[in-house]
PATI-58528 format. One record per residue (C-alpha): residue in one letter; x, y, z; residue number from 1. Coordinates in Angstrom, 1 decimal, always signed. Last residue first. Layout:
REM PATI-58528
['A',[X,Y,Z],NUM] ...
//
This chain:
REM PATI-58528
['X',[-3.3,+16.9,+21.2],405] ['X',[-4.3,+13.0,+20.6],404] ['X',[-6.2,+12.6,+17.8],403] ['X',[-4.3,+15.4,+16.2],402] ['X',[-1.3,+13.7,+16.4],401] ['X',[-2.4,+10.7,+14.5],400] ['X',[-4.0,+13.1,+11.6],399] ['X',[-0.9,+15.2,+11.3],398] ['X',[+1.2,+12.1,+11.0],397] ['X',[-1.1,+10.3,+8.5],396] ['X',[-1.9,+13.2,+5.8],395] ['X',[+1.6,+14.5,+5.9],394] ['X',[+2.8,+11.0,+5.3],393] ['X',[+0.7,+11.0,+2.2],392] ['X',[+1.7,+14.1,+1.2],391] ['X',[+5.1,+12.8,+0.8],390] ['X',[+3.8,+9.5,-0.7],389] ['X',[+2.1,+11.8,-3.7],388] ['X',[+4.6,+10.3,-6.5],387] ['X',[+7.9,+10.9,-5.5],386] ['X',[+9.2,+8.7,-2.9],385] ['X',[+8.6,+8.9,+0.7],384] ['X',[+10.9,+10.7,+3.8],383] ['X',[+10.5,+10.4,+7.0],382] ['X',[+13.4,+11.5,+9.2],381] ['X',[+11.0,+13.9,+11.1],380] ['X',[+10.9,+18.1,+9.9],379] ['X',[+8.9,+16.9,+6.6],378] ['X',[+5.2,+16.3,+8.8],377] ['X',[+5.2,+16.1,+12.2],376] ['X',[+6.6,+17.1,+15.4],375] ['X',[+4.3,+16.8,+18.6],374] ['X',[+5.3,+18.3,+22.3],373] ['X',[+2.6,+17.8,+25.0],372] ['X',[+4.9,+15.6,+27.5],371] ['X',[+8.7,+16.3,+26.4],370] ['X',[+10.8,+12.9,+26.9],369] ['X',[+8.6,+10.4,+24.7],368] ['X',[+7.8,+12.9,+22.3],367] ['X',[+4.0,+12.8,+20.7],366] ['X',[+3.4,+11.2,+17.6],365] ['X',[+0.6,+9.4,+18.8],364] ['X',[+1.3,+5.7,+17.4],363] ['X',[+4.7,+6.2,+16.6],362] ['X',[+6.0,+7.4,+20.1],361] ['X',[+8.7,+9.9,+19.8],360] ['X',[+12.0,+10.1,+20.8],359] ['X',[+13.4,+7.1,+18.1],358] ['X',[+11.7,+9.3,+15.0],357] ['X',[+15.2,+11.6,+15.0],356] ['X',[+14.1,+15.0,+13.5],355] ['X',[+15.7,+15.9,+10.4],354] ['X',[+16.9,+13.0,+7.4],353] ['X',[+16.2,+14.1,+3.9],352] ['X',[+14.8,+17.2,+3.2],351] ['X',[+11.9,+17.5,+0.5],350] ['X',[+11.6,+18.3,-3.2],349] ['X',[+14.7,+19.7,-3.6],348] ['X',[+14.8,+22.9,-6.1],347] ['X',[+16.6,+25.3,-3.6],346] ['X',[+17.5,+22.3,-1.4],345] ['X',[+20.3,+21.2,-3.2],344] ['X',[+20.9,+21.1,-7.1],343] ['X',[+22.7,+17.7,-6.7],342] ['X',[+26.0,+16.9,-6.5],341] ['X',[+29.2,+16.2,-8.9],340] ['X',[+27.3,+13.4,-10.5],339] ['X',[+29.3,+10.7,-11.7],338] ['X',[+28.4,+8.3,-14.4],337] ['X',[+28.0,+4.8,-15.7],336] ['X',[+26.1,+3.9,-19.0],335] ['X',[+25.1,+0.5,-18.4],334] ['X',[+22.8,-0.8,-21.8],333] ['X',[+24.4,+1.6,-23.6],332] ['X',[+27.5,+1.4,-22.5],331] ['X',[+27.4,-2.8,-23.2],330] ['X',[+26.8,-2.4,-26.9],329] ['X',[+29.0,+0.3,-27.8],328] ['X',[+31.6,-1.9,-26.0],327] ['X',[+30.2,-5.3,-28.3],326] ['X',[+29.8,-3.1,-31.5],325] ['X',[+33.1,-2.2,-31.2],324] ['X',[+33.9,-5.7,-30.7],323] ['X',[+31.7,-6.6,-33.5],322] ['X',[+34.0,-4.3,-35.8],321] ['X',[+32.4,-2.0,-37.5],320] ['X',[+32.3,-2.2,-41.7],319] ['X',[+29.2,-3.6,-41.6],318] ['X',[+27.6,-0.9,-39.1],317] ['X',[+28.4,+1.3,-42.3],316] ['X',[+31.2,+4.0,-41.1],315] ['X',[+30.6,+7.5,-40.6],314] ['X',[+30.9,+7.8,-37.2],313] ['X',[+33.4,+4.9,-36.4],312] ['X',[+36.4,+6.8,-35.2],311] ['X',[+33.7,+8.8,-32.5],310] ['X',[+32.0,+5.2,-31.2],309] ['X',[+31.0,+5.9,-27.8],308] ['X',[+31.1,+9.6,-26.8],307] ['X',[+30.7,+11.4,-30.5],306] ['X',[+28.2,+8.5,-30.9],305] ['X',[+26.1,+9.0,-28.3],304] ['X',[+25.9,+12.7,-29.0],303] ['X',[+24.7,+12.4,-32.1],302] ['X',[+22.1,+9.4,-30.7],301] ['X',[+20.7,+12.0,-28.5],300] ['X',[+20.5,+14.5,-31.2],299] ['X',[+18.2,+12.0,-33.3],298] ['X',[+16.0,+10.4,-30.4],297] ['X',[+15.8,+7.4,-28.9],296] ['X',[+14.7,+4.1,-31.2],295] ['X',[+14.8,+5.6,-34.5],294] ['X',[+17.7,+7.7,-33.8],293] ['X',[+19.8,+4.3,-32.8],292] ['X',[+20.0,+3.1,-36.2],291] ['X',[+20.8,+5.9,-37.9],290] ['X',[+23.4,+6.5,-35.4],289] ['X',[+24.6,+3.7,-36.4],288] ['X',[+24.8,+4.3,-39.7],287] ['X',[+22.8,+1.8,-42.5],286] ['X',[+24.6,-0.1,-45.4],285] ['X',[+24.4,-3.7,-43.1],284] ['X',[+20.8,-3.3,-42.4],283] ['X',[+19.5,-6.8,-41.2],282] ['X',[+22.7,-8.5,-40.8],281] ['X',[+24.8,-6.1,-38.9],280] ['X',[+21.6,-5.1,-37.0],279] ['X',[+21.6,-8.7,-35.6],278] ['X',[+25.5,-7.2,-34.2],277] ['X',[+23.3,-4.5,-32.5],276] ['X',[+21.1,-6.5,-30.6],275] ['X',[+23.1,-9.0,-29.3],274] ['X',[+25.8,-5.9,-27.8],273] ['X',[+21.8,-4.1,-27.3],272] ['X',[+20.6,-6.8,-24.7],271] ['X',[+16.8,-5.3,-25.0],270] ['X',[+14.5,-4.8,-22.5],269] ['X',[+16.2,-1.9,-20.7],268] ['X',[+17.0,+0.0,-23.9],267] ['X',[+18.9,+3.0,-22.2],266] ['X',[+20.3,+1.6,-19.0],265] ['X',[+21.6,+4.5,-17.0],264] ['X',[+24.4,+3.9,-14.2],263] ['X',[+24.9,+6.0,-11.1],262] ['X',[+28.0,+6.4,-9.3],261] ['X',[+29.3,+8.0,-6.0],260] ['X',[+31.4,+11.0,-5.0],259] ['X',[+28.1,+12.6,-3.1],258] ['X',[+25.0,+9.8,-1.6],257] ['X',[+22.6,+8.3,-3.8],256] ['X',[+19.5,+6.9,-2.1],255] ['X',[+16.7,+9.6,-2.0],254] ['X',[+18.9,+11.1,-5.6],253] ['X',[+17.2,+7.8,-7.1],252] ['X',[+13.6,+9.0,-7.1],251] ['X',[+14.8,+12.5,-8.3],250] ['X',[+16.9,+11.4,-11.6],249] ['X',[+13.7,+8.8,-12.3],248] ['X',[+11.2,+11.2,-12.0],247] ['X',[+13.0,+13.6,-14.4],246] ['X',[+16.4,+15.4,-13.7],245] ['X',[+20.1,+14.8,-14.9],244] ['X',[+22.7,+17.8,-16.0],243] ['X',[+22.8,+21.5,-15.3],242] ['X',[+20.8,+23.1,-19.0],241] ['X',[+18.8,+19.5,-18.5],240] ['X',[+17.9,+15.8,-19.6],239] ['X',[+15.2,+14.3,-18.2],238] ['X',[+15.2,+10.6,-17.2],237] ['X',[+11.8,+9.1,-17.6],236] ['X',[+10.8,+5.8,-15.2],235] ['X',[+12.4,+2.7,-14.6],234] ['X',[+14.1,+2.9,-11.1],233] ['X',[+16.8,+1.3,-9.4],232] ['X',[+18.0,+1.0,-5.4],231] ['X',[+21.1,+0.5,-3.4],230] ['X',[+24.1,+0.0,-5.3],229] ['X',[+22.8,+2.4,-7.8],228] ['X',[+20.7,+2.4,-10.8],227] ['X',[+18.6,+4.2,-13.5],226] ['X',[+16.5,+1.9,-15.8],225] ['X',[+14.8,+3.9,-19.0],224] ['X',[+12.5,+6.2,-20.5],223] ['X',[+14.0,+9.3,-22.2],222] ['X',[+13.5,+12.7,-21.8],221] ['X',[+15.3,+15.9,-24.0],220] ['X',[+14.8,+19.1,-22.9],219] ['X',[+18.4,+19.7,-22.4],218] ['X',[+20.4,+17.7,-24.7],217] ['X',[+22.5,+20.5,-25.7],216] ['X',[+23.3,+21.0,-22.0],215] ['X',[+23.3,+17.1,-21.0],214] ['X',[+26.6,+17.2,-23.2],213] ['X',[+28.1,+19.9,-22.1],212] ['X',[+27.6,+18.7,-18.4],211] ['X',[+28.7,+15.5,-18.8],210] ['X',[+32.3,+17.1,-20.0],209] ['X',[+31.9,+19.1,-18.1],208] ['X',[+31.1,+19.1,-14.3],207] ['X',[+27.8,+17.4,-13.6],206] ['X',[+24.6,+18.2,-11.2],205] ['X',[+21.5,+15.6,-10.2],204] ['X',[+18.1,+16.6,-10.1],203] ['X',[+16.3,+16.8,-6.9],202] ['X',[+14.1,+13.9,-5.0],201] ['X',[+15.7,+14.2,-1.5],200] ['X',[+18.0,+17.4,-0.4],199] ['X',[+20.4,+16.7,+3.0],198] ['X',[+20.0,+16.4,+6.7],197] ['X',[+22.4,+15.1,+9.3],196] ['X',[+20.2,+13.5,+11.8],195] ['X',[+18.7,+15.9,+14.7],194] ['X',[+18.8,+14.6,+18.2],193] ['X',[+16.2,+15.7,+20.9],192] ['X',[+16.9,+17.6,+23.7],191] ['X',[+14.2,+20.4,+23.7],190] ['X',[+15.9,+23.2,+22.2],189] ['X',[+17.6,+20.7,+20.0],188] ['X',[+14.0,+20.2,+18.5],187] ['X',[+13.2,+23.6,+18.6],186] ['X',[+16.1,+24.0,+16.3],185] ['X',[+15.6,+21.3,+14.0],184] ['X',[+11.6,+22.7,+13.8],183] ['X',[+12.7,+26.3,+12.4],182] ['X',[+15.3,+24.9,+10.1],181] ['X',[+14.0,+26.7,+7.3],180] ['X',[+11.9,+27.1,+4.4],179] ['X',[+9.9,+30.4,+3.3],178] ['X',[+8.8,+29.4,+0.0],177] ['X',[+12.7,+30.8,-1.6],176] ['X',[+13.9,+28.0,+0.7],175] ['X',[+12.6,+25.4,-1.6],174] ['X',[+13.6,+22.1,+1.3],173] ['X',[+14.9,+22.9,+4.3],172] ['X',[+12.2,+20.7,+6.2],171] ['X',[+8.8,+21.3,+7.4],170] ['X',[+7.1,+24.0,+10.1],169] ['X',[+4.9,+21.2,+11.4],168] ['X',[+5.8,+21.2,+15.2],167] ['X',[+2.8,+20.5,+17.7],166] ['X',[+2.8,+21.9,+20.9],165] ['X',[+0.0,+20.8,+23.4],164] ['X',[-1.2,+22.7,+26.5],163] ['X',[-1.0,+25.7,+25.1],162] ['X',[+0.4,+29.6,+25.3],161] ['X',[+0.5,+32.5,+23.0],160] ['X',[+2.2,+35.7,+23.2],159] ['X',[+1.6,+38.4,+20.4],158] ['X',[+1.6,+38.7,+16.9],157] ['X',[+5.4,+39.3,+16.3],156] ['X',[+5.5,+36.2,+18.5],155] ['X',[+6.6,+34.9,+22.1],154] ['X',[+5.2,+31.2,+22.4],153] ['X',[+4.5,+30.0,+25.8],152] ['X',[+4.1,+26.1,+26.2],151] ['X',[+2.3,+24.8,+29.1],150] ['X',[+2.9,+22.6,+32.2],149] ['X',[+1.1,+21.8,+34.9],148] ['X',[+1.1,+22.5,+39.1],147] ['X',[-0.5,+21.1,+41.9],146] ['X',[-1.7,+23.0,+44.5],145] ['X',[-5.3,+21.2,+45.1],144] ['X',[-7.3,+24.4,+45.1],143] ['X',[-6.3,+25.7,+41.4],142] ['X',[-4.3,+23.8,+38.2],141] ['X',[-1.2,+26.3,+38.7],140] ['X',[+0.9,+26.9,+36.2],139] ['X',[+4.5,+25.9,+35.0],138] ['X',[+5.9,+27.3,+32.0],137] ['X',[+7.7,+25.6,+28.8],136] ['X',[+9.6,+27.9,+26.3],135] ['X',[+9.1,+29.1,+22.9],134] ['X',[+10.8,+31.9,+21.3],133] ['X',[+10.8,+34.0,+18.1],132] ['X',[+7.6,+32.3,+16.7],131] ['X',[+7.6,+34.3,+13.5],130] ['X',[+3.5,+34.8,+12.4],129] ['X',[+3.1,+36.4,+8.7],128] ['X',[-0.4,+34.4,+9.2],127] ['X',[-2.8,+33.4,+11.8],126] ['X',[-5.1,+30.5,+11.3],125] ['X',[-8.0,+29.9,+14.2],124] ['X',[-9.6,+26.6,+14.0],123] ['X',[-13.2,+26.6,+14.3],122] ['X',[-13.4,+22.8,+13.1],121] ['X',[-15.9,+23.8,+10.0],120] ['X',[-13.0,+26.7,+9.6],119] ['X',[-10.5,+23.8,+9.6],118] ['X',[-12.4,+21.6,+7.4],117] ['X',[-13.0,+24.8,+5.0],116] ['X',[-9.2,+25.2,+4.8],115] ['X',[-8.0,+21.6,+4.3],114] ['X',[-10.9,+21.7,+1.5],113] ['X',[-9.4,+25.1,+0.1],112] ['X',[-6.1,+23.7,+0.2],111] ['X',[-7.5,+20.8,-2.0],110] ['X',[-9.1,+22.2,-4.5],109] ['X',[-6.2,+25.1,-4.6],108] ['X',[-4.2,+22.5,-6.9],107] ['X',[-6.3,+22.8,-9.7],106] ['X',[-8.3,+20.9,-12.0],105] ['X',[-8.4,+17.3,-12.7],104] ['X',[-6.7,+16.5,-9.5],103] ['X',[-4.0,+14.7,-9.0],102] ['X',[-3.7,+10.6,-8.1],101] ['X',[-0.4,+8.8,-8.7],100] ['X',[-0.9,+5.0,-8.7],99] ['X',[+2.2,+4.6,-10.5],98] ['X',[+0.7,+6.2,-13.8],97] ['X',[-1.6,+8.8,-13.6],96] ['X',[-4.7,+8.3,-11.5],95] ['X',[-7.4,+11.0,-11.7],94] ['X',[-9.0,+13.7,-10.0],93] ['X',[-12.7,+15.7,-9.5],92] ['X',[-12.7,+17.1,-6.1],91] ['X',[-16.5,+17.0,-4.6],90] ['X',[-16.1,+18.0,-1.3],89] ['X',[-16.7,+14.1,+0.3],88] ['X',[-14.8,+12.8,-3.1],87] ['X',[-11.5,+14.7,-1.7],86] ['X',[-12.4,+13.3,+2.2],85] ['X',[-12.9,+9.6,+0.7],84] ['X',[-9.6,+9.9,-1.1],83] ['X',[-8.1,+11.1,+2.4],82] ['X',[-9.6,+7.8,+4.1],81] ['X',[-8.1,+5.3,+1.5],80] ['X',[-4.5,+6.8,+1.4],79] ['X',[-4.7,+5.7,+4.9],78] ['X',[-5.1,+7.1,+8.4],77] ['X',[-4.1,+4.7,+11.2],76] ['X',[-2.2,+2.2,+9.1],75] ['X',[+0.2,+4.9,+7.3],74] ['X',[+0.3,+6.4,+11.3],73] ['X',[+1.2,+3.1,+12.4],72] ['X',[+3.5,+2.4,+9.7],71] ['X',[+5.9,+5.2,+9.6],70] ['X',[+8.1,+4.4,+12.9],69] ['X',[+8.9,+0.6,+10.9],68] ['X',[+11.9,+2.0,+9.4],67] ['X',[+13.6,+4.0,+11.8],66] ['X',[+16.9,+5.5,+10.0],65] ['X',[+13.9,+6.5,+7.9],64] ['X',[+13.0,+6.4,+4.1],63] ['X',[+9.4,+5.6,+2.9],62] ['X',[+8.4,+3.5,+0.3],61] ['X',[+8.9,+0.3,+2.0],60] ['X',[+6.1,+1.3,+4.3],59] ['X',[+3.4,+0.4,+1.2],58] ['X',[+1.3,+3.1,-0.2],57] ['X',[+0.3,+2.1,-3.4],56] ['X',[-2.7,+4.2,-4.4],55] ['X',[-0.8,+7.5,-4.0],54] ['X',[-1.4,+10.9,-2.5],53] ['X',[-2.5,+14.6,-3.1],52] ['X',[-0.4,+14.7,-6.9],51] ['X',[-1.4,+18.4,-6.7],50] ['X',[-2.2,+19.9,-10.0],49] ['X',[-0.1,+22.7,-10.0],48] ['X',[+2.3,+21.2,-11.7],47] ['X',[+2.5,+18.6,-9.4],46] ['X',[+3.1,+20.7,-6.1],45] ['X',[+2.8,+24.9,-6.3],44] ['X',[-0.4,+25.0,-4.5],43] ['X',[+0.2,+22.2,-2.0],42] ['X',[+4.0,+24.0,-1.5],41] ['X',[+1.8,+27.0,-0.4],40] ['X',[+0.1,+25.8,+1.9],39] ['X',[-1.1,+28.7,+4.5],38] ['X',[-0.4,+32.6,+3.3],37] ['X',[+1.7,+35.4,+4.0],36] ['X',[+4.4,+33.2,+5.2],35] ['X',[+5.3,+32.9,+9.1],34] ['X',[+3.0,+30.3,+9.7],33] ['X',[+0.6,+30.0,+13.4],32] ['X',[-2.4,+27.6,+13.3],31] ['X',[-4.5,+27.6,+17.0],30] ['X',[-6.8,+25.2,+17.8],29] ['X',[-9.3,+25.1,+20.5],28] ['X',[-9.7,+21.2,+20.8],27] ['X',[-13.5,+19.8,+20.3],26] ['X',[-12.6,+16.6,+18.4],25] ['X',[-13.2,+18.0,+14.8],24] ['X',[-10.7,+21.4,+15.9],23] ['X',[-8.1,+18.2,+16.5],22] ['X',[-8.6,+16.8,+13.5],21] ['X',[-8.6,+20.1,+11.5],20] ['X',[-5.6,+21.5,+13.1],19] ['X',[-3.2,+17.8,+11.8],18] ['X',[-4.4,+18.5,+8.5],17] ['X',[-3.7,+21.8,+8.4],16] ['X',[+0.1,+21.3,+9.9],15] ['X',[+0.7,+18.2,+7.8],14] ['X',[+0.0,+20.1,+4.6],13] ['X',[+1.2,+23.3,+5.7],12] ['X',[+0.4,+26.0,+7.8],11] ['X',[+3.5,+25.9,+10.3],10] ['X',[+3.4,+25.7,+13.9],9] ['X',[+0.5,+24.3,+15.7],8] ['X',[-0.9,+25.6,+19.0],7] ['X',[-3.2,+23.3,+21.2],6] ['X',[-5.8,+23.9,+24.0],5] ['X',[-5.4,+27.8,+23.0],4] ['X',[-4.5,+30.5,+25.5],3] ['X',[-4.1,+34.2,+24.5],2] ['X',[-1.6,+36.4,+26.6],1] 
//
């Protein structure tokens, strides 16, 4: 049996992070993950590219039944310091829009500096690891009798034991990269309560006849508002073979919840009923459509009109009515529809919901009620918006525990 001051499960972006900040402070680290290889959703993330954080990270970003649990980590290791560790190895990147940083090149810039920090730190990594059990045992601390605990992990690699257990094995989200509910079960194991989980930042689904029509749109993107009761975004909406997707599509699937709404403002800047009837005047002989193709796109506008004004197709706008022009009007500036669900965690982005924050102190990460034992990472109910806040949390909470492991 092979002892190690702290034992981390799950080789991610938390999980590394949270091994090389511990390995920097003189703890004998041990990394187990059951894929073949550390970080792979930092490979495959942006494009490939690796949108590593955000300039803009605010608390209000961030989903949690327990709001304010994210800020002392966000305020303890910040955007800021994780910049300075990319520019500290060299890593050419750039700022999209939003704040978004990615690198210039590739994604594996910045698995191979979590890598080298943790082989600088003398952590030890071991791969195609299953954890089959973990329990906690009692030892002896010597001459004065007393006893502490430690955590014993049976594995296909051996038994392990450690002072400190810290769970970083992620969410259910992308199965197909190994995926599972790993860290919800050891959290029951332990006590703690699990809230309901569900996919965050995935494209929407539709049932015809939606669904025909985002199918011969797919490929299509257009900028615009996209709102529910709870939250809106301006950003692209992508049209697809299934239905809705784009950064807008996945920032709003955080908040939207099955059987509800969503509404699409196509020409958010412009009152189109007003805009449409001054049209009237300025190009009385032209189509609609006509009209409308040289602000979206041509097969979008074909589609529009076999939905919004079918009787009128091939009518002059000066031969439509205003109060056609009024309803064509308003639908396009608050097209409502129904999604019939989202993709789900095959193409989710991260898991909604997971380990309840309320157990754990936020400024160690460490639960209240198990002394030693650490979840971070995906597997809490954190959960940022697109745009490099996910990593960003993984940066924070792995850091914070592994100042105290």
């Amino acid at each position: 049996m092979t002892h190690f001051d702290v034992i981390i499960i799950g080789g991610g972006a938390s999980g590394l992070m949270c091994a090389l900040a511990a390995g920097q402070r003189g703890r004998r680290v041990l990394v187990l993950d059951s894929s073949n290889k550390v970080g792979k959703k930092i490979l495959m993330s942006g494009g490939g590219r690796c949108n590593f954080t955000n300039l803009h990270i605010e608390p209000a970003c961030f989903l949690s039944a327990n709001s304010q649990f994210c800020i002392s980590a966000l305020n303890r290791y910040t955007q800021w310091d994780f910049i300075a560790l990319v520019e500290k190895h060299g890593i050419a990147f750039h700022e999209r829009k939003h704040g978004q940083l990615f690198c210039n090149d590739s994604s594996k810039a910045i698995l191979g500096m979590l890598i080298s920090e943790c082989e600088r730190a003398n952590v030890t990594i071991c791969v195609l690891c299953e954890t089959d059990k973990v329990e906690v045992m009692n030892t002896s601390t010597g001459n004065s009798g007393g006893q502490r605990k430690r955590f014993k992990l049976a594995t296909n690699k051996g038994d392990f034991t450690a002072e400190s257990l810290v769970i970083a094995s992620g969410g259910l989200s992308i199965p197909t990269m190994g995926a599972t509910g790993f860290a919800y079960d050891i959290a029951r194991q332990f006590g703690l309560n699990v809230l309901p989980t569900r996919a965050g930042l995935v494209p929407f689904m539709f049932t015809e006849p939606f669904k025909a029509v985002a199918s011969r749109l797919s490929g299509v993107a257009i900028a615009m508002d996209l709102w529910n009761d709870r939250q809106s975004f301006r950003e692209n909406v992508l049209f697809t073979h299934r239905g809705l997707s784009g950064p807008a599509v996945l920032q709003l699937s955080n908040y939207w919840h099955p059987g509800e709404t969503v509404c699409m403002n196509l020409f958010p800047d412009e009152d189109m009923p007003t805009w449409l009837k001054k049209q009237k005047n300025r190009h009385p002989r032209s189509l609609l459509r006509t009209l409308l193709s040289d602000r979206l796109t041509r097969s979008l506008a074909q589609e529009l009109q076999g939905l919004l004004w079918p009787m009128h197709a091939e009518m002059a706008i000066r031969e439509i009515p205003d109060r056609v022009l009024e309803t064509v009007g308003t639908h396009l500036n608050g097209w409502s529809l129904k999604p019939s669900g989202t993709e789900g965690y095959r193409t989710a982005e991260v898991t909604l919901g997971g380990v309840d924050t309320t157990a754990f102190s936020s400024k160690t990460m460490e639960c209240r009620t198990q002394t030693g034992l650490y979840f971070i990472g995906e597997a809490m109910d954190v959960t940022g918006w697109l745009g490099g806040y996910n990593f960003q949390w993984a940066w924070s909470s792995g850091y914070t525990a592994g100042q105290f492991v």
